[in-house]
C-alpha positions as CSV (number, residue, x, y, z in Angstrom):
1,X,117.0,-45.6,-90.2
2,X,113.9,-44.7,-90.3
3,X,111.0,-47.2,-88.6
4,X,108.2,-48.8,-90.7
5,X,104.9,-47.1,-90.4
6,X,102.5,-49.6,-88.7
7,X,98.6,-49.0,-90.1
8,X,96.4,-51.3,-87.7
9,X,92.9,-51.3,-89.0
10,X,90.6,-50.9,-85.6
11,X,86.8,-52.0,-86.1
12,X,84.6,-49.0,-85.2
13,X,82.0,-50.9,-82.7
14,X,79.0,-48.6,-82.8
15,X,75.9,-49.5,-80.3
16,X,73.2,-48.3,-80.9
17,X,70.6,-48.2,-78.5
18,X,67.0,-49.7,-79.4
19,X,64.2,-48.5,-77.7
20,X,60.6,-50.2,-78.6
21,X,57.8,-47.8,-77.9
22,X,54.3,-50.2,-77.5
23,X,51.8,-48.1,-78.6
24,X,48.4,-48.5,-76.8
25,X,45.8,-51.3,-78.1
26,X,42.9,-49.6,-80.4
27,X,39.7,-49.3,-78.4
28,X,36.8,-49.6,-80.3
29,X,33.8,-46.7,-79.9
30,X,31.1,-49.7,-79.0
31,X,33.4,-50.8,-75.8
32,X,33.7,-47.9,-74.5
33,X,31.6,-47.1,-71.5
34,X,28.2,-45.0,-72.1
35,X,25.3,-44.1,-70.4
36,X,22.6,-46.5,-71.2
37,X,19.5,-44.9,-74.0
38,X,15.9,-46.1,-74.4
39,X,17.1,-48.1,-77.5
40,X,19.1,-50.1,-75.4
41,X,16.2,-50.9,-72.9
42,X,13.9,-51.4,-76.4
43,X,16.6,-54.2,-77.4
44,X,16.1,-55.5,-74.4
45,X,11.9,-56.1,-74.3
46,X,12.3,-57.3,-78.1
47,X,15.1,-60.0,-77.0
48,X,13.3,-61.3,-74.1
49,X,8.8,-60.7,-75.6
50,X,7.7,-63.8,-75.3
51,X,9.0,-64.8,-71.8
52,X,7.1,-61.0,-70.5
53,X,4.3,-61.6,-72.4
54,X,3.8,-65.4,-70.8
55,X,4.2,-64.2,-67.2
56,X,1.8,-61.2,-67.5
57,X,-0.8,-63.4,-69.1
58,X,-0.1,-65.9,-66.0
59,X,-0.6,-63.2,-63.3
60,X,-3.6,-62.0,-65.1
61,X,-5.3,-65.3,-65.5
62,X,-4.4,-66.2,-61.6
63,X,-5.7,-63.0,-60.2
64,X,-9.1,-63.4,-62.2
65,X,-9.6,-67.0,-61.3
66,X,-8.9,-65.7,-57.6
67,X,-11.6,-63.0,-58.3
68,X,-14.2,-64.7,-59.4
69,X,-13.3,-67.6,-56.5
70,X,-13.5,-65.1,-53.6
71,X,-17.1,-65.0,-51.7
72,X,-17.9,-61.2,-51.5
73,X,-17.9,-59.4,-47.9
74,X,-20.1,-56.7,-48.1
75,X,-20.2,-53.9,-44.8
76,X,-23.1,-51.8,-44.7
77,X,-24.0,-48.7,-42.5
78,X,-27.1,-47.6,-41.8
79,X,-28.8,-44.7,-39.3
80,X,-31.4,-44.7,-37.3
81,X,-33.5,-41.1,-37.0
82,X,-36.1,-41.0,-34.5
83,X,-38.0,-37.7,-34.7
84,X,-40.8,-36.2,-32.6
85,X,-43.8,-35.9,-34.0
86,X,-45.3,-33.0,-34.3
87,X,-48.8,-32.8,-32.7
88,X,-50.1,-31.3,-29.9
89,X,-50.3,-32.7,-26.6
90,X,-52.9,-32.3,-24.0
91,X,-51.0,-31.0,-20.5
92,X,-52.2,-34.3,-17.9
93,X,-52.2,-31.3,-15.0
94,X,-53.0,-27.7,-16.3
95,X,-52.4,-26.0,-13.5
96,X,-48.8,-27.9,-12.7
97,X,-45.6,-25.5,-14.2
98,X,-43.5,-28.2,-13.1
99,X,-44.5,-30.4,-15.8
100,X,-41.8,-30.8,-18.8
101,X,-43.2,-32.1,-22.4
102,X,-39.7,-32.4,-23.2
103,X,-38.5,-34.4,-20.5
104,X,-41.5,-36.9,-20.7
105,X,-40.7,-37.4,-24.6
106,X,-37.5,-38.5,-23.9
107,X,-38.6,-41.4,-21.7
108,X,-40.8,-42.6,-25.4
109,X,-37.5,-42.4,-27.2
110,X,-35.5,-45.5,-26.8
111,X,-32.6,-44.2,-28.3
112,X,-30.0,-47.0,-26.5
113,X,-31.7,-49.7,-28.2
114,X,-29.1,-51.2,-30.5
115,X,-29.6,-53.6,-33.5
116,X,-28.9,-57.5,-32.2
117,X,-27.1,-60.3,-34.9
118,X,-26.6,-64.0,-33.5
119,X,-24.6,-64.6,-36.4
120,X,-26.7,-67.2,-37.7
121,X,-28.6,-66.4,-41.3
122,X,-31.5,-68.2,-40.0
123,X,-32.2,-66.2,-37.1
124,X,-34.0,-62.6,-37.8
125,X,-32.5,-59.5,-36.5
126,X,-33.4,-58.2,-33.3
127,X,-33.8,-55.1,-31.5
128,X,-33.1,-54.1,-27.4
129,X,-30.3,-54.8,-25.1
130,X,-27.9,-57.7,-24.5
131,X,-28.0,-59.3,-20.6
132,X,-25.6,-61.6,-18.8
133,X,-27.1,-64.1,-17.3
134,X,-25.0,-65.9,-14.4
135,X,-26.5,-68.9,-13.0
136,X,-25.2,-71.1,-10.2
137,X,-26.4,-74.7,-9.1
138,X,-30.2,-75.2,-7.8
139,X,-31.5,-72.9,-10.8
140,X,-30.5,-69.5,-8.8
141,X,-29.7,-66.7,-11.0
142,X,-26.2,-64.9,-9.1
143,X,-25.8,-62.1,-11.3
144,X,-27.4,-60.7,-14.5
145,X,-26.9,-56.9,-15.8
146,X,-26.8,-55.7,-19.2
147,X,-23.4,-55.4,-20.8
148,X,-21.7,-53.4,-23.9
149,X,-18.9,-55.2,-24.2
150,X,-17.9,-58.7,-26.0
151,X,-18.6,-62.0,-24.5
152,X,-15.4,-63.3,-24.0
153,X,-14.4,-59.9,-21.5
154,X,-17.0,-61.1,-19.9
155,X,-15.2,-64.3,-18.5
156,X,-13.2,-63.2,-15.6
157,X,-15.8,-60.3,-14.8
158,X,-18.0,-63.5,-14.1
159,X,-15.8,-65.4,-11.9
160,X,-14.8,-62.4,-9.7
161,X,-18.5,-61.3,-9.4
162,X,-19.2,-65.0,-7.9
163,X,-15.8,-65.4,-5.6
164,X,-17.5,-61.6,-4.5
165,X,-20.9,-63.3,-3.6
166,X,-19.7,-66.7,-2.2
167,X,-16.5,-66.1,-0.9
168,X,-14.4,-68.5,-3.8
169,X,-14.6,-69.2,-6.9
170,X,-16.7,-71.6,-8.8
171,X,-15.4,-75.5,-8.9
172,X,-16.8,-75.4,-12.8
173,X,-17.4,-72.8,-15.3
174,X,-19.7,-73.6,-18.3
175,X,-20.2,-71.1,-21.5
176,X,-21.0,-71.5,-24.7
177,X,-18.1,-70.4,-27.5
178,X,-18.6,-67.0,-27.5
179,X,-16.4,-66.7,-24.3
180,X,-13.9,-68.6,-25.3
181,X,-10.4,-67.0,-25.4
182,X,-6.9,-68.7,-24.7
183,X,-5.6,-65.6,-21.8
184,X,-9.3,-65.5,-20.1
185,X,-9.8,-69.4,-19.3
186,X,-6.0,-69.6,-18.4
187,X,-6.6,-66.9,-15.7
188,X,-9.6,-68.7,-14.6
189,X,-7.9,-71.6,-13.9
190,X,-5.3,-69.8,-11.8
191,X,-8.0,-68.7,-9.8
192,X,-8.9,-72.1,-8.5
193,X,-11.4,-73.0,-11.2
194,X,-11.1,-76.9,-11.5
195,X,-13.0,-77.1,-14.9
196,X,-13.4,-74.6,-17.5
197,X,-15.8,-75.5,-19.8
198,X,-15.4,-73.1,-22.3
199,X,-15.2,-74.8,-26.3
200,X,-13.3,-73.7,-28.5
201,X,-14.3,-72.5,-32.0
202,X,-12.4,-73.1,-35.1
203,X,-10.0,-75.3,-35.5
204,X,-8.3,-77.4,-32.1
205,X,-4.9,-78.3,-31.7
206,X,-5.3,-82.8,-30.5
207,X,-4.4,-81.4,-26.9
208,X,-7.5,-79.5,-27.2
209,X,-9.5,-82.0,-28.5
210,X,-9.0,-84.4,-25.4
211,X,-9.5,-81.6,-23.2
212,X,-12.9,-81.1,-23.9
213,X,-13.6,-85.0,-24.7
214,X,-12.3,-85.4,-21.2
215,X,-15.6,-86.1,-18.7
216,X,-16.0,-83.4,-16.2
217,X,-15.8,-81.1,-19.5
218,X,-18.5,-82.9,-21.3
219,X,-20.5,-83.2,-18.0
220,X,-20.3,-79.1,-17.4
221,X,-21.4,-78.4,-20.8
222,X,-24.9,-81.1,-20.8
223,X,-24.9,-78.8,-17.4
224,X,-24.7,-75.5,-19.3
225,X,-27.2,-76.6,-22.4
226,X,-29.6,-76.2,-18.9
227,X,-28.8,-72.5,-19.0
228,X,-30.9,-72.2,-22.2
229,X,-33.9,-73.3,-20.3
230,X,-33.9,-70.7,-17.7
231,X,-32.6,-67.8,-19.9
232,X,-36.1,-68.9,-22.1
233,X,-38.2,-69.1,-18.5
234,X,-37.0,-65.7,-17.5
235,X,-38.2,-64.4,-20.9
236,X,-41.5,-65.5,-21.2
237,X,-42.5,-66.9,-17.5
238,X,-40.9,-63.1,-15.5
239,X,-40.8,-61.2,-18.1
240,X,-37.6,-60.4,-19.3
241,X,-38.4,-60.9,-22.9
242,X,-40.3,-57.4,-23.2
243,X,-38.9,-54.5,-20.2
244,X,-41.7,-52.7,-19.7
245,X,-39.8,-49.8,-18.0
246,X,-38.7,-47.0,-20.2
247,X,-35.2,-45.0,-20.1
248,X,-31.3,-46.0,-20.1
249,X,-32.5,-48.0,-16.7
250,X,-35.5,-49.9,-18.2
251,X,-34.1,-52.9,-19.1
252,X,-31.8,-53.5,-16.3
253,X,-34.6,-52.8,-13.8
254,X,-36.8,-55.5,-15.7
255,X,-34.0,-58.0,-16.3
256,X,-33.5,-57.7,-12.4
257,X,-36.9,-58.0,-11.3
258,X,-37.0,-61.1,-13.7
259,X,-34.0,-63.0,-11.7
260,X,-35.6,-61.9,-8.5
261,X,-38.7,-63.1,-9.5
262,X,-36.9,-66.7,-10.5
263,X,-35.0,-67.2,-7.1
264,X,-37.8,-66.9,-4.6
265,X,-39.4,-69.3,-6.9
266,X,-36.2,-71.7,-6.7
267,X,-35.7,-71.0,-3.4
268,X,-39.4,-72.0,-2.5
269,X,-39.5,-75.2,-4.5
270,X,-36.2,-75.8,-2.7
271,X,-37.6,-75.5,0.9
272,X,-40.9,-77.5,0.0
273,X,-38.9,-80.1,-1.4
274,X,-36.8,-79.8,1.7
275,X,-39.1,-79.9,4.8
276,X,-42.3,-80.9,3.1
277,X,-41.7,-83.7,0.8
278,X,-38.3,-85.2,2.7
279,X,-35.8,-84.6,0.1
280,X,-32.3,-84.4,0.9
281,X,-31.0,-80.8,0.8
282,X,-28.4,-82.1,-1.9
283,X,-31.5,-82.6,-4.1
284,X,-33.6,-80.7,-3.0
285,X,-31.5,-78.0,-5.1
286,X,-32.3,-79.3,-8.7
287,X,-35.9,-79.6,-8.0
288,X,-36.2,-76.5,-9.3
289,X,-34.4,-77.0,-12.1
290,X,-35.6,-80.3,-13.7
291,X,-39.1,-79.1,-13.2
292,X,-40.6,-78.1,-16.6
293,X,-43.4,-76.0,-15.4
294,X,-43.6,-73.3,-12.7
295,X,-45.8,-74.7,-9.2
């Protein structure tokens, strides 16, 4: 007998495999990198005109107003030509070959006289040679030369040239401003100098300030406003106003004669005072210098 056929229905399972592909976002063409153009720069000025315009018309305004505020400096040159003249000159020994016309000329030619400023628009201009004048007490000049250089390189030169003389160095040292500066009256003072009166120009820290209101400081510099006196009495009572020598040497030679001149005269009222009149040898030594007129 023959079996039943059995039909069984099977359900076909089919996968199917999904696969989602993301495609890549659309980039537009204005965010996409470029090299920046002048337009771009032009955009740029337009957007932000009034803000450039206001701060160039501040900076001008400032730097005119600063212009027209500034006092002028104004540095001139100038040259001095000193020519021979030309004349004839009568030979002083005709029968001498050893006389030079040339050589003689030159001793007529100050050509080392320089052109003098105090600095002061009152005072006029001047014409010759500046000398240091170093004075010590009793009116005695210790040292006077003519120097090139600025006053305040003068300072230490000053105090070594008197330890030199005497053996130490000065107790007190009196100047006027010009040889004021901070490293020079520091190394005075490690020399042994007890009191350097030396002001200081410009502006001055408080410290300062009661440094020179301090005494001895005010009593050196009513001791230096002496100096004036005899630098004027050197000029017009010896002579040192005009040198009467000519050549490089001329003015030193007169300017030494001058101080020569001035210390046998201190030293002479100094020994009168001493022996003739009875003074004390302590005053004795500003005799000299409180007198006003020469004995």
């Amino acid at each position: 007998m023959e079996e039943p056929n059995r039909l069984s229905l099977r359900e076909r399972k089919s996968v199917e495999s999904l696969s989602v592909i993301t495609s890549a976002p659309a980039t537009s063409w204005e965010q996409m990198p470029r090299d920046p153009q002048l337009l771009d720069y032009l955009i740029i000025l337009k957007k932000h005109q009034w803000l450039i315009l206001s701060f160039l018309l501040t900076v001008v305004t400032v730097v005119t107003i600063g212009t027209f505020k500034t006092k002028p400096v104004y540095i001139a040159a100038a040259r001095v030509e000193i020519d021979r003249e030309a004349q004839a000159m009568q030979q002083p020994f005709p029968d001498s070959a050893s006389y030079d016309e040339f050589a003689d000329l030159e001793n007529y030619i100050e050509t080392q006289t320089k052109i003098l400023r105090r600095g002061k628009a009152g005072k006029p201009t001047e014409f010759g040679q500046m000398v240091k004048v170093q004075e010590a007490e009793g009116g005695v000049v210790t040292d006077v030369s003519v120097v090139e250089s600025t006053d305040h390189a003068l300072l230490v030169p000053s105090v070594e040239r008197h330890k030199e003389v005497f053996g130490r160095v000065p107790h007190v040292v009196a100047t006027d401003r010009g040889f004021f500066k901070t490293e020079n009256v520091l190394r005075i003072e490690e020399m042994g100098v007890r009191c350097a009166a030396v002001p200081k120009p410009g502006h001055r820290s408080p410290s300062w300030l009661k440094r020179e209101r301090q005494r001895s400081f005010r009593k050196a510099r009513g001791w230096r406003a002496g100096g004036e006196a005899r630098i004027a009495r050197l000029k017009n009572t010896f002579g040192m106003r005009r040198a009467r020598y000519k050549g490089n040497s001329g003015v030193a030679r007169s300017a030494h004669w001058a101080a020569i001149a001035n210390n046998l005269m201190a030293i002479g009222v100094a020994a009168r005072a001493y022996f003739i009149a009875g003074v004390s040898l302590k005053d004795a030594k500003g005799v000299f210098r409180r007198s006003r007129k020469v004995p």
